[in-house]
Steps between C-alpha positions, in 0.01 A plus 500: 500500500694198332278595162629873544903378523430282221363794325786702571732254421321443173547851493891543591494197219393693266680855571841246479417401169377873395829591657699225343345588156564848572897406481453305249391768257712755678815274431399474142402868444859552636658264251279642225566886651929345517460367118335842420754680613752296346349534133477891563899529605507282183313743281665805656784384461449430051362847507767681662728257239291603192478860654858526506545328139248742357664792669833350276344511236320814532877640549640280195210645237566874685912399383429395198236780392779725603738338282294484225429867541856573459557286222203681355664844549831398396351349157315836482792690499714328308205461207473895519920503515511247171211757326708768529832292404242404197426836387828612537662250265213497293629911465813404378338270308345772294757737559748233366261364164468856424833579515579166279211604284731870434814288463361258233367839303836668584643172360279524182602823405835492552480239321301622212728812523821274503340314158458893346888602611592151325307550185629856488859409557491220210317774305770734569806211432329466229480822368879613625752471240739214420195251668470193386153546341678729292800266350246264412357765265 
């Protein structure tokens, strides 16, 4: 009977230290499973930080596409506003060298016509009596 206590004592021994080990690894799973836990919060938490900082600027690129868009339109418009304003003056223009090119031949032949009503005027002093072309003879 004394081997079979010392047997169970040997025993209970042994389930102490199984048990003792047991806590052992329990205590450090919970540290490890604590540590864990921590590093996730910690990773959440960058995510939710670089989710929010993409989301700004998702929003910032979504602003400035906009604003580019509307620059784009307004440069649009005014380019087909200055193409008009551009063949409008380059209508007067035209209008405007043609109607200098009909002045300078106005010009020429009133000119031409002025030189002819001179000539014929000296021609006519000339020829009128008591001229001075005619006391020289």
């Amino acid at each position: 009977m004394l081997q079979d206590l010392d047997q169970v004592a040997a025993r209970v021994g042994q389930v102490v230290q199984l048990s003792r080990r047991l806590m052992a690894e329990r205590e450090s799973m919970s540290t490890r499973l604590s540590l864990a836990e921590k590093a996730r919060d910690s990773f959440r938490d960058q995510f939710q930080a670089r989710e929010d900082e993409f989301k700004s600027i998702i929003q910032r690129l979504d602003n400035h596409e906009q604003e580019v868009g509307e620059i784009r339109a307004k440069a649009q418009h005014d380019n087909v506003q200055l193409k008009s304003e551009l063949e409008i003056a380059q209508r007067e223009i035209a209008l405007l060298q043609a109607d200098l090119a009909k002045a300078q031949s106005e010009l020429a032949a009133f000119r031409e016509a002025a030189l002819k009503a001179r000539d014929r005027v000296e021609h006519v002093l000339a020829n009128l009596p008591g001229s001075v072309a005619e006391g020289a003879k």
